[in-house]
LUMLUM-363895 format. One record per atom (N, C-alpha, C): residue number from 1; residue in one letter; atom name; z, y, x. Coordinates in nm, 4 decimals, always signed. Each point is the difference from the previous one (the first is absolute). Layout:
i: NUM	aa: A	at: CA	w: Z	v: Y	u: X
...
END
This chain:
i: 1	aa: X	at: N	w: +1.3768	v: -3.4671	u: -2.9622
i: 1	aa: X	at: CA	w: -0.0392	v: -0.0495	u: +0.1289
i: 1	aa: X	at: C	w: -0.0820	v: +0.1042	u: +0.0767
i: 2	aa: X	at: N	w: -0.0893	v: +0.0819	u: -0.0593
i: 2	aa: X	at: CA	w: -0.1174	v: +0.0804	u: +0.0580
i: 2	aa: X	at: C	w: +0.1331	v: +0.1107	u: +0.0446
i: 3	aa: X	at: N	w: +0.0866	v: +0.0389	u: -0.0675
i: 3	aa: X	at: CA	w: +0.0626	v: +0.1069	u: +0.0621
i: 3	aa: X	at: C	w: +0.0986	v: +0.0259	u: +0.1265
i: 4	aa: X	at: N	w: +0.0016	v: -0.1674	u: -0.0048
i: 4	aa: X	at: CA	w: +0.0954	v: -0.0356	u: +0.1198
i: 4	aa: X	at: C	w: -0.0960	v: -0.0168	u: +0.1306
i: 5	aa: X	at: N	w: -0.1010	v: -0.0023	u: -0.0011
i: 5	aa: X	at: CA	w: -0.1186	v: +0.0286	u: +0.1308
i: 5	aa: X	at: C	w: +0.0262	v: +0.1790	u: +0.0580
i: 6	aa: X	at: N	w: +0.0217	v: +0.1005	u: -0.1336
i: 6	aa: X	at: CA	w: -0.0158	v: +0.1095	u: +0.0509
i: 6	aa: X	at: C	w: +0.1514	v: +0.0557	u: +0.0071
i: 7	aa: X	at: N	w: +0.1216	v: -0.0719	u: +0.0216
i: 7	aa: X	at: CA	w: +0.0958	v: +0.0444	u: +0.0476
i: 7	aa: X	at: C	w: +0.0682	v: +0.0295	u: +0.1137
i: 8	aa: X	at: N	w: -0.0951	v: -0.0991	u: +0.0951
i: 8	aa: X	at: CA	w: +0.0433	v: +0.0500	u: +0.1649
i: 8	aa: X	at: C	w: -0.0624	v: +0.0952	u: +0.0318
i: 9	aa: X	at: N	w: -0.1213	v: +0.0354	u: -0.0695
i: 9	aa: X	at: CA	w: -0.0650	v: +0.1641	u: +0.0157
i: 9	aa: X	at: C	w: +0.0273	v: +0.0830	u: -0.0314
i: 10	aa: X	at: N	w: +0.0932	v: -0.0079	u: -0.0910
i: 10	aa: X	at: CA	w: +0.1054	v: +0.1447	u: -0.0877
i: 10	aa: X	at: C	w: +0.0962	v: -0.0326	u: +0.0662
i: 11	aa: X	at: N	w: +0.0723	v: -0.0674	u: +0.0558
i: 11	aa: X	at: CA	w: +0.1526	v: +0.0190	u: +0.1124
i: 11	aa: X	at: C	w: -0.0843	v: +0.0275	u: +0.1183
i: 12	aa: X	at: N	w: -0.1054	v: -0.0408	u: +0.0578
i: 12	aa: X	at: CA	w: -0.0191	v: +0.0885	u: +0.1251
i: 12	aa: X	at: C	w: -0.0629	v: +0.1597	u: -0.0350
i: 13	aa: X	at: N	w: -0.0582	v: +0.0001	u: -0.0690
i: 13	aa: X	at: CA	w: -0.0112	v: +0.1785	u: -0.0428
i: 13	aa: X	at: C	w: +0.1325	v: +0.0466	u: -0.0275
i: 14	aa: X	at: N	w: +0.0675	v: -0.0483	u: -0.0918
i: 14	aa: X	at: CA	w: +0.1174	v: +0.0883	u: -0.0510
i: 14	aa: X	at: C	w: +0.1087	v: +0.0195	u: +0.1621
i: 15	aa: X	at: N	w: +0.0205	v: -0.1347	u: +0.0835
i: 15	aa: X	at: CA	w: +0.0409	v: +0.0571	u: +0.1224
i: 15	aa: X	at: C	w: -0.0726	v: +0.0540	u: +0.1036
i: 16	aa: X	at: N	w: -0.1037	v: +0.0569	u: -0.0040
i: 16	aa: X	at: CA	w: -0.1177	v: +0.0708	u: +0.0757
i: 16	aa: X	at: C	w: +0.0542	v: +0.1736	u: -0.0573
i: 17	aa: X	at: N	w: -0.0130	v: -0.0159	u: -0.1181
i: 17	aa: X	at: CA	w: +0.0444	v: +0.1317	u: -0.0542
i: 17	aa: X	at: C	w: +0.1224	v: +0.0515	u: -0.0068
i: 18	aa: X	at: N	w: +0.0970	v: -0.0747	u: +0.0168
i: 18	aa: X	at: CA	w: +0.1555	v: +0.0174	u: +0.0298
i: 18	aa: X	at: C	w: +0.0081	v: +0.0405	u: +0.1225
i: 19	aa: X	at: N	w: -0.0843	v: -0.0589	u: +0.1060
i: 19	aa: X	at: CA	w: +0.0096	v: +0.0258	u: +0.1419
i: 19	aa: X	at: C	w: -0.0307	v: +0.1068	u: +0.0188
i: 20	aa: X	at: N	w: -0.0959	v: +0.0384	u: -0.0303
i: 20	aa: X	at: CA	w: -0.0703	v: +0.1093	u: +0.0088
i: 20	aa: X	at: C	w: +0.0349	v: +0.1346	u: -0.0783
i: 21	aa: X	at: N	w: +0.0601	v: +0.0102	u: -0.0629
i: 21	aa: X	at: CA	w: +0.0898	v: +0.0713	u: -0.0782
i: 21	aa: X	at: C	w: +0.1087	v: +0.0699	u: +0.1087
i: 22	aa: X	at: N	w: +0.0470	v: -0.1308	u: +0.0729
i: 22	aa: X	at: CA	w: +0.1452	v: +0.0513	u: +0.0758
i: 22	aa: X	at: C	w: -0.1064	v: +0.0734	u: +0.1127
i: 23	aa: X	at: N	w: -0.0968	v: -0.1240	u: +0.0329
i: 23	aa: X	at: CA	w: -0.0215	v: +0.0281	u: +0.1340
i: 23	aa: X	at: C	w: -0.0996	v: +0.1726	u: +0.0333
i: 24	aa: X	at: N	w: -0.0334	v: +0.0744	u: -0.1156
i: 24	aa: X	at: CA	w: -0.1210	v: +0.1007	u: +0.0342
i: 24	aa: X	at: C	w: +0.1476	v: +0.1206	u: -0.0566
i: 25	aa: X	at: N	w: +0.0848	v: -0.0465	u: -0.0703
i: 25	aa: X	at: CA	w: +0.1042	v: +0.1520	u: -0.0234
i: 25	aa: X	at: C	w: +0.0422	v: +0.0125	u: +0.1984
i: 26	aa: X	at: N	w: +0.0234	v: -0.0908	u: +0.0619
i: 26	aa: X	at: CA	w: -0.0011	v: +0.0740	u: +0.1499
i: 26	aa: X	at: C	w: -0.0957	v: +0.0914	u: +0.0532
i: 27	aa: X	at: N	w: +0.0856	v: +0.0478	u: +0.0241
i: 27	aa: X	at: CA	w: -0.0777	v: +0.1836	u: +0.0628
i: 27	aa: X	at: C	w: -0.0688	v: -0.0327	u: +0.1153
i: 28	aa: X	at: N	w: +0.0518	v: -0.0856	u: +0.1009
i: 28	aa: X	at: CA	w: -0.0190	v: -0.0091	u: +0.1044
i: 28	aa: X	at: C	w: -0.1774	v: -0.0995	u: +0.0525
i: 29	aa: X	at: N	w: -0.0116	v: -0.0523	u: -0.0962
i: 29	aa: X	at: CA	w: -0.1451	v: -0.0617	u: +0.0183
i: 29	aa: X	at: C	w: -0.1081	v: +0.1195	u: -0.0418
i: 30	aa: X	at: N	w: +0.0461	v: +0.0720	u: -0.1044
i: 30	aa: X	at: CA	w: -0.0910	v: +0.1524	u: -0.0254
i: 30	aa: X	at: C	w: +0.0186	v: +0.0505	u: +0.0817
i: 31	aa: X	at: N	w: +0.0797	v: +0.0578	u: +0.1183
i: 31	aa: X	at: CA	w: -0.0141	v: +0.0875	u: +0.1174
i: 31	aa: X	at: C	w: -0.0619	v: -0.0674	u: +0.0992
i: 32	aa: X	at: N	w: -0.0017	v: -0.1584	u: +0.0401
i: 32	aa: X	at: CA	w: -0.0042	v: -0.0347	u: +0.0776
i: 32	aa: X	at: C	w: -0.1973	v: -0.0319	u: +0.0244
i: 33	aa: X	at: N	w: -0.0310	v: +0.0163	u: -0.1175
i: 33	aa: X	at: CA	w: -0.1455	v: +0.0145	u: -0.0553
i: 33	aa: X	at: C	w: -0.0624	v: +0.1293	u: +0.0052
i: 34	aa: X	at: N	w: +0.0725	v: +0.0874	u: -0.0462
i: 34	aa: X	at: CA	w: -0.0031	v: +0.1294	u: +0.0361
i: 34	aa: X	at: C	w: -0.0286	v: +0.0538	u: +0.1767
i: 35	aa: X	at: N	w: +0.0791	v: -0.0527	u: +0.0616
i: 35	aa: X	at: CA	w: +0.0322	v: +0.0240	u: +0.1515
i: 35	aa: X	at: C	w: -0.1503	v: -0.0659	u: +0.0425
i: 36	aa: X	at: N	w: +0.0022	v: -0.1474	u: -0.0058
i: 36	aa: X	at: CA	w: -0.0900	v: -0.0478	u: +0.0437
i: 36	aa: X	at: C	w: -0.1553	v: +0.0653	u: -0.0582
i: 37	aa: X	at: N	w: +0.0151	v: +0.0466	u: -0.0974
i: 37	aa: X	at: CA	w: -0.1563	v: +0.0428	u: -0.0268
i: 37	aa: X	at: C	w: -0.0267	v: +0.2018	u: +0.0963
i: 38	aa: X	at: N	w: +0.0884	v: +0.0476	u: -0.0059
i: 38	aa: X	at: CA	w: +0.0128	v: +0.1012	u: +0.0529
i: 38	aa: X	at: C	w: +0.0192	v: -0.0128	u: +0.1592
i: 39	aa: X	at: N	w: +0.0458	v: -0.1136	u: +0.0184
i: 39	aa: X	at: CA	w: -0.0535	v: -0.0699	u: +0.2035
i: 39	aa: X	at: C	w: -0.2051	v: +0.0320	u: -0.0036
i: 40	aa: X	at: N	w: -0.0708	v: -0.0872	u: -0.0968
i: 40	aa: X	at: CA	w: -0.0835	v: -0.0368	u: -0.0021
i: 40	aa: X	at: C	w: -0.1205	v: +0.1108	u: -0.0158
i: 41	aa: X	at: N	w: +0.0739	v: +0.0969	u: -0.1009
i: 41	aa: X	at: CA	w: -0.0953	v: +0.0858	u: -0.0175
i: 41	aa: X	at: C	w: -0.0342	v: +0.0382	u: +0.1127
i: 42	aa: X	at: N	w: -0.1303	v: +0.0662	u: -0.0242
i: 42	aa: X	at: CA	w: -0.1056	v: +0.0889	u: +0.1468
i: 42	aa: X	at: C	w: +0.0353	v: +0.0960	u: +0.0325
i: 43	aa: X	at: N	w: +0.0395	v: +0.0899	u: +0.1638
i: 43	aa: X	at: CA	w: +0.0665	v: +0.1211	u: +0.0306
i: 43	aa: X	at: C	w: -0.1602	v: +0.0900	u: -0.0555
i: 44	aa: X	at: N	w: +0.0903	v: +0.1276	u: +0.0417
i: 44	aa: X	at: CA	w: -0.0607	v: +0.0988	u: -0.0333
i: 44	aa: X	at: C	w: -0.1434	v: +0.0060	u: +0.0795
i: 45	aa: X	at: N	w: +0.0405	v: -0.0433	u: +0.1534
i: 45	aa: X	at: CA	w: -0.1274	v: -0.0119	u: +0.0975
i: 45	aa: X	at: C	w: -0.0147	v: -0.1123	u: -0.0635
i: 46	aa: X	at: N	w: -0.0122	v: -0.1042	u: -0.0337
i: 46	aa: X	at: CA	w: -0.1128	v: -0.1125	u: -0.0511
i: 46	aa: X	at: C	w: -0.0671	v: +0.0060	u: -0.1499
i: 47	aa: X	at: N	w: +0.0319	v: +0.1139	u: -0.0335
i: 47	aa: X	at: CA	w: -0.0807	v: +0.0450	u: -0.1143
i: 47	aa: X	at: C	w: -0.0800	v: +0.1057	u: +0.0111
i: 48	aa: X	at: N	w: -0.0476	v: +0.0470	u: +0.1694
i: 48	aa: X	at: CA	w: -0.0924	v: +0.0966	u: +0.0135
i: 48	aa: X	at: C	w: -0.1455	v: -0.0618	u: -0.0649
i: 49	aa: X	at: N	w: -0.0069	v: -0.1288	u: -0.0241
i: 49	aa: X	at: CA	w: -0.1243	v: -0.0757	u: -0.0293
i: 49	aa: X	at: C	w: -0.0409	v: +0.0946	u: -0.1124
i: 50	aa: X	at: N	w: +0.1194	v: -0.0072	u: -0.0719
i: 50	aa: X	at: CA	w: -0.0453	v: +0.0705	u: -0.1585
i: 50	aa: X	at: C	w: -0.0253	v: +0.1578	u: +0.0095
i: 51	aa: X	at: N	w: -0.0149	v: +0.0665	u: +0.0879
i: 51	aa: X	at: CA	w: -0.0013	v: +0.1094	u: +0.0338
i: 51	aa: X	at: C	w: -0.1738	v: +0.0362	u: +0.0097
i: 52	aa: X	at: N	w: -0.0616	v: -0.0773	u: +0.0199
i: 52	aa: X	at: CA	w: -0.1439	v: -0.0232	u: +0.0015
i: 52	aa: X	at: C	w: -0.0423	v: +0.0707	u: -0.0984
i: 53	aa: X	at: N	w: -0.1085	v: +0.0763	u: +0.0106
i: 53	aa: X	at: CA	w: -0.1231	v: -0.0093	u: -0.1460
i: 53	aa: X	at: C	w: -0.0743	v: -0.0719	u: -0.0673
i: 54	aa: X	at: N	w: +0.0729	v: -0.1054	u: -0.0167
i: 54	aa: X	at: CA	w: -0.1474	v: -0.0987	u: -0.0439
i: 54	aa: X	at: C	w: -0.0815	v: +0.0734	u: -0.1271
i: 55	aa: X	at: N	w: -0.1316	v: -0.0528	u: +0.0565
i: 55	aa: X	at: CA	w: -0.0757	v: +0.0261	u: -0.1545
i: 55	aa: X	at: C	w: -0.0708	v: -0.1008	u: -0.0198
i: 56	aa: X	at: N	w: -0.0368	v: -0.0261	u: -0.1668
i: 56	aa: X	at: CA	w: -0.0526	v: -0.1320	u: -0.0497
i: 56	aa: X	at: C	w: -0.1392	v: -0.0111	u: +0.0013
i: 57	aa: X	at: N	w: -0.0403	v: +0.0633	u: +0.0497
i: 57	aa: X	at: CA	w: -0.1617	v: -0.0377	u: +0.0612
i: 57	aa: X	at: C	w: -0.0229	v: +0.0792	u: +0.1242
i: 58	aa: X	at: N	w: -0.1344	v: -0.0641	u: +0.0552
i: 58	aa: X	at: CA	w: -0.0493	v: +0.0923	u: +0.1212
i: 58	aa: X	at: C	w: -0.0822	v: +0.1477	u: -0.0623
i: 59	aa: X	at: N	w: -0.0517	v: -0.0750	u: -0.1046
i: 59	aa: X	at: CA	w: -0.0573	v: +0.1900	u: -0.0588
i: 59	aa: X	at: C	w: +0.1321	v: +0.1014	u: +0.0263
i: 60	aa: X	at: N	w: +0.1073	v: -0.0762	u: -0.0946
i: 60	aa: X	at: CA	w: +0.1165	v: +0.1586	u: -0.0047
i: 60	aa: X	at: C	w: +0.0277	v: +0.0252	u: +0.1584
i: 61	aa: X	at: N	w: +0.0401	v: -0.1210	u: +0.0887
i: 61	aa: X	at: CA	w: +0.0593	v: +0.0207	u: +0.0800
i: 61	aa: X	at: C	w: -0.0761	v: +0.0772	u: +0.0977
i: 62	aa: X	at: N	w: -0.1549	v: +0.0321	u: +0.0220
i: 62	aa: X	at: CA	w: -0.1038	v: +0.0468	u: +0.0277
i: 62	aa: X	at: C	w: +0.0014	v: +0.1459	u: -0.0089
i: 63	aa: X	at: N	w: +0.0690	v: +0.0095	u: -0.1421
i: 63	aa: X	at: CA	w: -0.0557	v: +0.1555	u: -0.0578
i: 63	aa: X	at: C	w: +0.0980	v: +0.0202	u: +0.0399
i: 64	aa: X	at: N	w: +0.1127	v: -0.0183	u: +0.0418
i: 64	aa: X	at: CA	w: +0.1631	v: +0.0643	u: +0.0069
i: 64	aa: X	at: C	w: -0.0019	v: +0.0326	u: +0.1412
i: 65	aa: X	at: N	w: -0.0700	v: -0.1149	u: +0.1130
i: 65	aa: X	at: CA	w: -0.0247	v: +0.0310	u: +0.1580
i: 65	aa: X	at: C	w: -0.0336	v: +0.1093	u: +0.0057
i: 66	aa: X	at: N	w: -0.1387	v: +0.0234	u: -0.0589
i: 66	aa: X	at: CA	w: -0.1006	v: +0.1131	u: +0.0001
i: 66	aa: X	at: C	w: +0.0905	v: +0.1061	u: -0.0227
i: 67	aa: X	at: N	w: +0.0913	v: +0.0452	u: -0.1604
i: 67	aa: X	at: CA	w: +0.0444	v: +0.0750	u: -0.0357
i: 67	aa: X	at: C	w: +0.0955	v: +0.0882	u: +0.1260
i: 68	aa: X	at: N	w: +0.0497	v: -0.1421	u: +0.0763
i: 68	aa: X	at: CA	w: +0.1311	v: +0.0387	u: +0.0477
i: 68	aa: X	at: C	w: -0.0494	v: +0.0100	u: +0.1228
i: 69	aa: X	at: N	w: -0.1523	v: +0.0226	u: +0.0489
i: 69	aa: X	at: CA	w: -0.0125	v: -0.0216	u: +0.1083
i: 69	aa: X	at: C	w: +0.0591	v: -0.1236	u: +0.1371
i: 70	aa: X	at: N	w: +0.0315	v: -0.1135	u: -0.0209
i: 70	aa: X	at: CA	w: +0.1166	v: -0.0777	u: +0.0624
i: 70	aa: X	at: C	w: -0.0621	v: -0.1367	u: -0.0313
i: 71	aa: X	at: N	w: -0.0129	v: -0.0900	u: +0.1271
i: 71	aa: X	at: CA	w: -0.0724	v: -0.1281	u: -0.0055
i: 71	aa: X	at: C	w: +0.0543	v: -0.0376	u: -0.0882
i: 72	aa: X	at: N	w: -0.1435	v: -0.1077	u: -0.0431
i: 72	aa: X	at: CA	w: +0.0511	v: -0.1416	u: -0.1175
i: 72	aa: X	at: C	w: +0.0257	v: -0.1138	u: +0.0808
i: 73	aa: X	at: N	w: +0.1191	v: -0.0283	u: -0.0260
i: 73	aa: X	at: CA	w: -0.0132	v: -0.1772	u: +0.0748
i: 73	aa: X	at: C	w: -0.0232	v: -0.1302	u: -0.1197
i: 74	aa: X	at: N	w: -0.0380	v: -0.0831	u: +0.0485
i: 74	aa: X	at: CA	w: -0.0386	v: -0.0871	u: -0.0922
i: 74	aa: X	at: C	w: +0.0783	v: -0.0791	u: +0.0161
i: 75	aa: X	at: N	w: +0.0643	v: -0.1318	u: -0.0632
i: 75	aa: X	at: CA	w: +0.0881	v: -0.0696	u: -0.0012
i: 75	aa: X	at: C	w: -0.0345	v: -0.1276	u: -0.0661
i: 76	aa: X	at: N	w: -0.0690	v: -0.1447	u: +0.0711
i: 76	aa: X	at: CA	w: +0.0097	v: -0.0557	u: -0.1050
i: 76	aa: X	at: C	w: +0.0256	v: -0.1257	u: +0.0404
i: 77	aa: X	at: N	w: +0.0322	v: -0.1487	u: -0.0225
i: 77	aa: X	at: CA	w: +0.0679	v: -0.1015	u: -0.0045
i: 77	aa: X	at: C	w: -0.0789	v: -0.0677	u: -0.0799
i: 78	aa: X	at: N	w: -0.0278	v: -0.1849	u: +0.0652
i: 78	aa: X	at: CA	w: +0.0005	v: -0.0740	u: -0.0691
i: 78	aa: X	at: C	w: +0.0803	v: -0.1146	u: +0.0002
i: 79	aa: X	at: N	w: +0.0932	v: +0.0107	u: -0.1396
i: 79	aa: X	at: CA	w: +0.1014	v: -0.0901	u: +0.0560
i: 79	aa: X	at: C	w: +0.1266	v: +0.0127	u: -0.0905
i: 80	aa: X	at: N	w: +0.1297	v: -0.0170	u: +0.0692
i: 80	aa: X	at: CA	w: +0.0435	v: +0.0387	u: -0.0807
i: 80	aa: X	at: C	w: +0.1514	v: +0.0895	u: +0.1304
i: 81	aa: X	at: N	w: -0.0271	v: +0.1206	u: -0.0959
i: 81	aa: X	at: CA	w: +0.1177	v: +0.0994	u: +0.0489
i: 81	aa: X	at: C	w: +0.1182	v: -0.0389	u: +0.0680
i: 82	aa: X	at: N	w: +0.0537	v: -0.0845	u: -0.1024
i: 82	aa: X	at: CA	w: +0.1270	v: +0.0243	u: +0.0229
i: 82	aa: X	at: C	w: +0.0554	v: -0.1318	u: +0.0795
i: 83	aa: X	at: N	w: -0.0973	v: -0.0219	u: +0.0799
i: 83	aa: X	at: CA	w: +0.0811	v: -0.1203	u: +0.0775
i: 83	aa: X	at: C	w: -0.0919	v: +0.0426	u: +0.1396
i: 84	aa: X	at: N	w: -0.0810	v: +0.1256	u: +0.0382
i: 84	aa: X	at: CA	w: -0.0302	v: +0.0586	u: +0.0825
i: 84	aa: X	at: C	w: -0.1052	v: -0.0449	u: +0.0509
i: 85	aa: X	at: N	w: -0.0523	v: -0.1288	u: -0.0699
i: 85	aa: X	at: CA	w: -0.1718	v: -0.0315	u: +0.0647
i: 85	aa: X	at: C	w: -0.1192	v: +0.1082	u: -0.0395
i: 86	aa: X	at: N	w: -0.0229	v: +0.1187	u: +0.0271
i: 86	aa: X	at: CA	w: -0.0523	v: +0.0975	u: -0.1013
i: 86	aa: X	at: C	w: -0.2113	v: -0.0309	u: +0.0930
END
């Protein structure tokens, strides 16, 4: 009796995994994932951000101004980044 509770859960896995079997050998959902993530990525100009010097404190970033002769800007946020309330 107890084993007949866990048999509609082994025919829906076993056809979950059959499906999925046929359905991921198509090429065409891997390119089409492919394409779409390579839409998404950041151009070359929207990755000047990373082009920055950051440094992880104001001491280094201090001594590196000085070094380099060339203002420090300060940068700071309370909040959270990435949804632009900085």
């Amino acid at each position: 009796m107890r084993s007949l509770r866990f048999l509609p859960a082994c025919l829906v896995l076993a056809a979950g995994a059959i499906a999925a079997e046929n359905w991921l050998k198509d090429d065409r959902l891997v390119e089409a994932i492919q394409k779409k993530v390579r839409e998404i990525q950041p151009t070359r100009e929207e990755k000047r951000f990373d082009e920055i010097g950051w440094a992880s404190s104001i001491v280094e970033a201090r001594a590196i101004s000085q070094k380099t002769n060339r203002p420090l800007f300060l940068f700071t946020y309370n909040g959270n980044i990435d949804t632009g309330r900085c």
